[in-house]
C-alpha positions as CSV (number, residue, x, y, z in Angstrom):
1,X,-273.6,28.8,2.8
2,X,-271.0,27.1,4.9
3,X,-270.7,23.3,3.7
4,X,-268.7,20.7,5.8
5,X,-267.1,17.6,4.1
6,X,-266.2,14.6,5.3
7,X,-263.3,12.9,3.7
8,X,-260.8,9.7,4.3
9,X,-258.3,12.2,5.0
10,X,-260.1,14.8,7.0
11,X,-263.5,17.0,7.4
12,X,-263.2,20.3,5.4
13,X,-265.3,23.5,5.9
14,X,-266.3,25.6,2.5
15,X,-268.2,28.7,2.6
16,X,-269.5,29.4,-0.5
17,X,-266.6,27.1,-2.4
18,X,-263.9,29.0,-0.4
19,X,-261.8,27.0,1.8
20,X,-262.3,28.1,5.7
21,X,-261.1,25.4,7.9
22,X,-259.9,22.3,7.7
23,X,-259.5,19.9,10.2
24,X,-256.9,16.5,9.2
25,X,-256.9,12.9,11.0
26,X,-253.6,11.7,12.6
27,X,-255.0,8.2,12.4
28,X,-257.2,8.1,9.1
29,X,-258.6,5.3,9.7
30,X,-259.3,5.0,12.9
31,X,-260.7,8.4,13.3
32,X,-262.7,7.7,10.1
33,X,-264.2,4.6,11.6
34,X,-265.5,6.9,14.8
35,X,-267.4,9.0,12.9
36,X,-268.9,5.9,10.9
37,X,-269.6,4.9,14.1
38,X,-270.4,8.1,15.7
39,X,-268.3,8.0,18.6
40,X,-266.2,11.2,17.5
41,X,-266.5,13.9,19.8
42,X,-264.9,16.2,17.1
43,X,-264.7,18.8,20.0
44,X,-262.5,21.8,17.2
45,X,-264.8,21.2,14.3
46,X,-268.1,21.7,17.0
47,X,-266.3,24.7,18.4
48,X,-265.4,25.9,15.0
49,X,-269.1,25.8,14.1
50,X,-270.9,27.2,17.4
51,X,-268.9,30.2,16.2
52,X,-270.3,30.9,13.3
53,X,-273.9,30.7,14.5
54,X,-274.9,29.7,10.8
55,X,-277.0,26.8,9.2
56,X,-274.0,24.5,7.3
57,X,-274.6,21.2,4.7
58,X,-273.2,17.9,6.0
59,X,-271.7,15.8,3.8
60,X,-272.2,12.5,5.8
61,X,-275.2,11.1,7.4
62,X,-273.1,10.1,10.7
63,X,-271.4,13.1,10.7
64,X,-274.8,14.9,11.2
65,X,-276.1,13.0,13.9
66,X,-273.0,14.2,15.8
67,X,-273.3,17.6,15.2
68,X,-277.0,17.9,15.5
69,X,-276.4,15.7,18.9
70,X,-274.4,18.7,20.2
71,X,-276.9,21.5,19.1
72,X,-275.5,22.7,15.6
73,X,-277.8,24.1,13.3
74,X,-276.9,21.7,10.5
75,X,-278.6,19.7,7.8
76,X,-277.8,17.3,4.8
77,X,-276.5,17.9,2.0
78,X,-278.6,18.1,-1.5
79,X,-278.3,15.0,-3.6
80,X,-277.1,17.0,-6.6
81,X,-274.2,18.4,-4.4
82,X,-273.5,15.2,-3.2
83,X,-272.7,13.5,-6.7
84,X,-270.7,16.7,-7.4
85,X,-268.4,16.2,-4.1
86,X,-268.4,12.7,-4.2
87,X,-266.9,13.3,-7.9
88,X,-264.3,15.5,-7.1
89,X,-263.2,14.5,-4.1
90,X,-259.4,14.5,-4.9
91,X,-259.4,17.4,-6.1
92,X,-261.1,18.5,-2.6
93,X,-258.8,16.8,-0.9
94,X,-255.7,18.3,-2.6
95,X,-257.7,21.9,-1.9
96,X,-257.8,21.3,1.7
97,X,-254.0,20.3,1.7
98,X,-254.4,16.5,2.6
99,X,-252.5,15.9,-0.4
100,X,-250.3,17.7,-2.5
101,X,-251.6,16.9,-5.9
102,X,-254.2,14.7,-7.4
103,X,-252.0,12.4,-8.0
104,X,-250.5,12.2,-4.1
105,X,-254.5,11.9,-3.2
106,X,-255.5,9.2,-5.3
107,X,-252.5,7.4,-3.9
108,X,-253.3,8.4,0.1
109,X,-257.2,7.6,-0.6
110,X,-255.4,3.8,-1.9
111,X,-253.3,3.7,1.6
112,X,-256.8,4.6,3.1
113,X,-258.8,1.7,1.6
114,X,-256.4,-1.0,2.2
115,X,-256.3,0.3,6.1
116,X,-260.0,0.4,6.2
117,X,-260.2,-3.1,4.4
118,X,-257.3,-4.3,6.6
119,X,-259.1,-2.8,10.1
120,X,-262.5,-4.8,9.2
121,X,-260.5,-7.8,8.3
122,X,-259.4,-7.9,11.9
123,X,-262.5,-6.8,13.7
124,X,-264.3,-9.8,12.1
125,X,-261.5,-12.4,12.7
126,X,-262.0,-11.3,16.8
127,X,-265.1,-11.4,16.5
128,X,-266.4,-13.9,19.8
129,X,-269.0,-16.0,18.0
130,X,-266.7,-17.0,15.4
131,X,-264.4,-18.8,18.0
132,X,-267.5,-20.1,19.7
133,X,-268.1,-21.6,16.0
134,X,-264.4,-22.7,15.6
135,X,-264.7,-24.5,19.3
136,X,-268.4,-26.3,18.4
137,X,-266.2,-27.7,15.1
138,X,-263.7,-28.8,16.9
139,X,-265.9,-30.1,19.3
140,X,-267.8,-32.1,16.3
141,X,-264.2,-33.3,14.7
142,X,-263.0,-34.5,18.3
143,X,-266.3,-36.4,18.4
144,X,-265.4,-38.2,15.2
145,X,-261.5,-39.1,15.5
146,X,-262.1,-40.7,19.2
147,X,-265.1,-42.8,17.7
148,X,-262.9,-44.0,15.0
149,X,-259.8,-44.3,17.6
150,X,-262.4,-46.4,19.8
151,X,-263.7,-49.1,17.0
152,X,-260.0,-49.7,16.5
153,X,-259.4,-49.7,20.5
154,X,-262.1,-52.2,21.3
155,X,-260.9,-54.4,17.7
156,X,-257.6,-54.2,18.6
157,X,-257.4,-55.3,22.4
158,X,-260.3,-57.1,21.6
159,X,-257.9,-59.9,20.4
160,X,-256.2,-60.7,23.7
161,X,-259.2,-59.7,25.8
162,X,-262.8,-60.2,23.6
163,X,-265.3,-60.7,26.2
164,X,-264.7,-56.7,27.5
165,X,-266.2,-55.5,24.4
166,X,-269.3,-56.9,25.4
167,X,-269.6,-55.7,28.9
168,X,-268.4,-52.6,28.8
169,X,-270.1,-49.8,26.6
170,X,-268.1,-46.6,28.4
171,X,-265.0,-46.0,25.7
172,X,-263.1,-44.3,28.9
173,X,-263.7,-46.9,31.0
174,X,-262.4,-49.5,28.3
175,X,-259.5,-47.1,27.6
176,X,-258.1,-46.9,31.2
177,X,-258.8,-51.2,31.5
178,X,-256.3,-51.1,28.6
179,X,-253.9,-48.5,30.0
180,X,-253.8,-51.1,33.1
181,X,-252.1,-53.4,30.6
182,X,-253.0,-56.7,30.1
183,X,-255.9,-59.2,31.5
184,X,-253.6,-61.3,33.4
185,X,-252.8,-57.6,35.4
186,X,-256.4,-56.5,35.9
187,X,-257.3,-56.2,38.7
188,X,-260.6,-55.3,41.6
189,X,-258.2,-52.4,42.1
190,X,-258.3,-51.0,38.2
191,X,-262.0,-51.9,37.5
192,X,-262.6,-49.9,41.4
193,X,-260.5,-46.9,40.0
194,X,-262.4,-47.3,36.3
195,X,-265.4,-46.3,38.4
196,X,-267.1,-50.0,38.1
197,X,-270.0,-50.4,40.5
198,X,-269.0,-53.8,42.5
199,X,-271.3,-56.2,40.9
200,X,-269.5,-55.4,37.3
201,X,-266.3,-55.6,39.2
202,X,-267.0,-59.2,40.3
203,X,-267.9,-59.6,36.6
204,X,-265.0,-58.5,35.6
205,X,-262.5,-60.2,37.6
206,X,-264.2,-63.9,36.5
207,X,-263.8,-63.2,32.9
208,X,-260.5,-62.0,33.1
209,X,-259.5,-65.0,34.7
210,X,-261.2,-67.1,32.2
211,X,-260.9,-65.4,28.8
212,X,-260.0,-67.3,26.0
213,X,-258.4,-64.5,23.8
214,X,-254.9,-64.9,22.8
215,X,-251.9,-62.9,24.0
216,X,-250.4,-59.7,23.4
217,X,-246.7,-58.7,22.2
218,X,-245.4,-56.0,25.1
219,X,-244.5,-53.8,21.2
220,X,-248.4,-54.0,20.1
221,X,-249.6,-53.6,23.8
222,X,-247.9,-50.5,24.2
223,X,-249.3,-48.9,20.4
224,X,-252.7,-50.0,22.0
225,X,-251.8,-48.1,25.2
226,X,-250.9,-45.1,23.1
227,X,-254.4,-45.1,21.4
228,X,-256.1,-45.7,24.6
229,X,-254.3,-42.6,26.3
230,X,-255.4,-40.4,23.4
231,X,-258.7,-41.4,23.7
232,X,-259.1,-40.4,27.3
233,X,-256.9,-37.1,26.3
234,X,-259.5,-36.6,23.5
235,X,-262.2,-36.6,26.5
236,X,-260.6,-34.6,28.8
237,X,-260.1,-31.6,26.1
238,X,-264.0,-32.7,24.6
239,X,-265.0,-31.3,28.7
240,X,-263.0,-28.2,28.1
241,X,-264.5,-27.3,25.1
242,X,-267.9,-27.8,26.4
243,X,-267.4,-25.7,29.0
244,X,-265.7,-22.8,27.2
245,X,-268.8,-23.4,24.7
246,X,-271.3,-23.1,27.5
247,X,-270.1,-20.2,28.9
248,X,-268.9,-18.4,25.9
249,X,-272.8,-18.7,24.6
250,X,-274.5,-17.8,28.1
251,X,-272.3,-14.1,27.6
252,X,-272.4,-14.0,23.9
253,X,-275.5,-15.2,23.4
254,X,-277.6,-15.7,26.4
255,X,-281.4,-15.7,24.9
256,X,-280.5,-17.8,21.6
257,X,-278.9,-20.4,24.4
258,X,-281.8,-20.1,26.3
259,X,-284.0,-21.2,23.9
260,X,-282.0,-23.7,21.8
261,X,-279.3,-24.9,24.4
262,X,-276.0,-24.2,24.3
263,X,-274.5,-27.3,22.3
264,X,-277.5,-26.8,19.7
265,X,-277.6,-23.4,19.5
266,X,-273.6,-23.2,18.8
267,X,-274.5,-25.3,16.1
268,X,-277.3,-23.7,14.3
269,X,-274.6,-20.2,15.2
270,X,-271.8,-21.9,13.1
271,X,-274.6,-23.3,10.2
272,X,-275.2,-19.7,9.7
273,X,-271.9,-18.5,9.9
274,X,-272.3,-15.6,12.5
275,X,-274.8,-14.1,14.9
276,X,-275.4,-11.0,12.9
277,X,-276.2,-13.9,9.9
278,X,-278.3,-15.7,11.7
279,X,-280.2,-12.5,13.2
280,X,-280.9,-12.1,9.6
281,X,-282.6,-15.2,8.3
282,X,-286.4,-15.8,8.2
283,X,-287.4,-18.2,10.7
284,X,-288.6,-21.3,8.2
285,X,-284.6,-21.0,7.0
286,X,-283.1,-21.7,10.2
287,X,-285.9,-24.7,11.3
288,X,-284.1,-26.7,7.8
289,X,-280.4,-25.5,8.4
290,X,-278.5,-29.0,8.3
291,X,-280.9,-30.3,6.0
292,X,-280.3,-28.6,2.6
293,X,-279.3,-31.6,1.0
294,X,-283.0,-32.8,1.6
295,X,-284.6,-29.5,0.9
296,X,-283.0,-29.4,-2.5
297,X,-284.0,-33.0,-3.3
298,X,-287.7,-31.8,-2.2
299,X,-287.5,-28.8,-4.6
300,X,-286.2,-30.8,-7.5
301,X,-288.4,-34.2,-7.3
302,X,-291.5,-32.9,-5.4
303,X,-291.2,-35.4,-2.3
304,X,-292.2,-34.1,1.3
305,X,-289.3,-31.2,2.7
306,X,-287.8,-31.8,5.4
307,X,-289.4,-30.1,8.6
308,X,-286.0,-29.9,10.7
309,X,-282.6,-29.6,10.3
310,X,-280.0,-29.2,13.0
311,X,-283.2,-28.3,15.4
312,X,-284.0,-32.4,15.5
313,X,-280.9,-32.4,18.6
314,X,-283.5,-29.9,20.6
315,X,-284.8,-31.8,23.6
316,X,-288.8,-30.6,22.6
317,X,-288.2,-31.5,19.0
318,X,-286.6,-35.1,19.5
319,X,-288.7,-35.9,22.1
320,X,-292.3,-35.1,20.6
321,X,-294.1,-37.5,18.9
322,X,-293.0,-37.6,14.9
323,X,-296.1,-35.8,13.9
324,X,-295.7,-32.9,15.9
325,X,-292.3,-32.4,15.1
326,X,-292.7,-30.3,12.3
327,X,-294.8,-27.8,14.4
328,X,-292.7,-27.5,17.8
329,X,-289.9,-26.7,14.9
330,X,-291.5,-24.4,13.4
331,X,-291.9,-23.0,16.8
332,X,-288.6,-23.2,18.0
333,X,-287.1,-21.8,15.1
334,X,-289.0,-18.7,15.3
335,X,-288.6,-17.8,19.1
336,X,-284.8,-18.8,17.9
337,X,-284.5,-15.8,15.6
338,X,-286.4,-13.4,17.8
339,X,-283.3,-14.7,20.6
340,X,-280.5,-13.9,18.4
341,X,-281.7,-10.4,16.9
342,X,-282.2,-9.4,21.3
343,X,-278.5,-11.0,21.6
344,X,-277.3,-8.8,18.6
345,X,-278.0,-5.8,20.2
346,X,-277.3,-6.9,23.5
347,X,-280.4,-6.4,25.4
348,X,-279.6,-9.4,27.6
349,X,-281.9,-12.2,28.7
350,X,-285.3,-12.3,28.3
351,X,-287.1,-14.6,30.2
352,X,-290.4,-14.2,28.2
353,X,-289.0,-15.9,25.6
354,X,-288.4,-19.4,27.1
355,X,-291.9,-18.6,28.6
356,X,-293.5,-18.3,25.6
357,X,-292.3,-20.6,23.6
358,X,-293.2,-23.4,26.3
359,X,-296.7,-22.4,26.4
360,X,-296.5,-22.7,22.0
361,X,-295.3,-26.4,22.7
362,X,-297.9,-27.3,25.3
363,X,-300.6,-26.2,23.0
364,X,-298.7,-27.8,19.5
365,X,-298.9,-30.7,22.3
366,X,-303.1,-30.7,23.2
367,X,-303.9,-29.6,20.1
368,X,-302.3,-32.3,17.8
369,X,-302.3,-34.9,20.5
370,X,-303.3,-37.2,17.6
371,X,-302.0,-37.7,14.1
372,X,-304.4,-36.3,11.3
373,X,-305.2,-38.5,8.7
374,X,-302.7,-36.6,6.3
375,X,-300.3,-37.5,9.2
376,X,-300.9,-41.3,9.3
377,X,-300.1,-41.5,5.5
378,X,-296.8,-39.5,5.8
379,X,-296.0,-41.6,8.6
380,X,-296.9,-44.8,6.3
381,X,-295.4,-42.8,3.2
């Protein structure tokens, strides 16, 4: 009985415990990862085995699929002979002349695991939808800095020019007033080129003229200038990375984008950690992701759990009524994890989906037009 052995080193042919044919990698690990994969053509070892026009024992499920994909009468091992190779595969590994001695082996098997370990450390770090979740934090952290830059902005210039904090709600706009320098300066052009309409430009040219803040130093004008140029840097690298967002999730994930948005849908991806993670998880986990500290509370007091998470910034869910949230959630996240197991295995878009899912909201929406009575007194609650 001819019996063929996958090992780290190399695949090994025994007939009967005699040694027959061996076969060694050049690149361990890499060639090791093929048959895992079963991408090997193995083209010697087939050839080898058309040839002797016997039945052989595998030693590796993968490693059969190959060989039985190219016709070779060939089956899996018994369990009992695969605990007794699995046991002595040094010494299998020293017979087949991968190693020298048991000793060399156990050392070339420790090379081995630290390539393998090494290999998957870097397939994971390139992975695409961890830099899609890298850009949606930054994205997030960007957000936050140029909101705190702003409050100081508008408080700071506020002192020579206080009546612009009340007109003007755009930070950009209030940035590039205050790159213009100041109020005695401003002005039809730079409120024209801050992209004004002309009846806040009129506005705007009265009350500069007429403002009763108090004057700047040309040292504090220009810190105030700084901040206000790193604002509107801050904006033009917050479109960038929406962009690269968007279009990193319509190829990466084109149904679970379809079906949460891209901005939401990178954010529920980077809550779960990855899209092979978030393929995983049951629905009713990913409608509360973003609200665990809630969910906890609800488990340990008893009060009502939270019926969304990160899925309240989905247009159907925000703008429902607040006792059909819950349900168009519930519905949401379901379709969701249906989207990202297609996108896992790269089926690309499907359309039904979307389709679906809008029919589930307009009847959530006819059905429960109404709050129940156990609604009104959660509502009240």
């Amino acid at each position: 009985m001819y019996s063929v052995i996958l090992t780290e080193l190399g695949i090994t042919v025994f007939n009967d415990e005699k040694l027959e044919k061996t076969f060694p990698f050049s690149n361990s690990v890499k060639e090791y990862l093929s048959i895992k994969n079963k991408e090997a053509k193995l083209n010697e070892l087939i050839n080898y085995l058309a040839s002797i026009q016997r039945g052989v024992a595998v030693s590796d499920e993968s490693l059969l699929a190959i060989l039985k994909k190219k016709s070779i009468d060939c089956q899996m091992m018994e369990s009992i002979d695969l605990e007794k190779t699995q046991a002595s595969k040094p010494q299998i590994i020293v017979d087949s002349g991968f190693a020298s001695n048991p000793q060399d082996a156990l050392g070339k098997l420790r090379e081995f695991a630290l390539g393998l370990s090494s290999s998957k450390v870097t397939e994971v770090s390139g992975s695409p939808d961890l830099h899609i979740i890298q850009a949606i934090n930054s994205l997030d952290e960007i957000d936050k800095i140029a909101n705190a830059l702003s409050s100081r902005l508008r408080e700071w210039y506020g002192l020579h020019f206080p009546e612009l904090d009340n007109i003007i709600d755009s930070i950009n706009g209030y940035a590039q007033i205050v790159i213009a320098g100041k109020r005695e300066s401003l002005t039809k052009q730079v409120f024209e080129e801050a992209g004004f309409p002309d009846s806040k430009v009129e506005m705007l040219s009265l009350i500069s003229s007429k403002s009763r803040g108090g004057d700047i130093s040309d040292v504090n004008l220009a810190i105030v200038q700084s901040i206000a140029k790193q604002i509107l840097d801050f904006h033009d690298l917050r479109k960038k990375l929406e962009d690269h967002i968007e279009s990193e999730m319509q190829e990466i994930a084109p149904n679970l984008s379809a079906i949460l948005g891209t901005a939401v849908g990178a954010r529920i991806l980077g809550r779960a950690g990855s899209l092979n993670r978030l393929a995983s998880l049951p629905a009713s986990t990913i409608q509360v992701l973003g609200a665990e500290k809630a969910l906890f509370r609800s488990l340990k007091t008893g009060s009502q759990p939270p019926k969304h998470g990160l899925l309240f910034q989905h247009a159907m869910v925000h703008a429902a009524p607040r006792w059909q949230r819950g349900k168009i959630a519930r519905a949401v996240a379901a379709k969701a994890v249906i989207a990202a197991r297609v996108d896992v295995y790269g089926e690309g878009l499907n359309k039904t989906l979307l389709e679906k899912l809008n029919i589930r909201v307009d009847e959530i929406g006819k059905k429960y037009e109404n709050p129940t009575e156990k609604d009104i007194s959660c509502l009240l609650y």
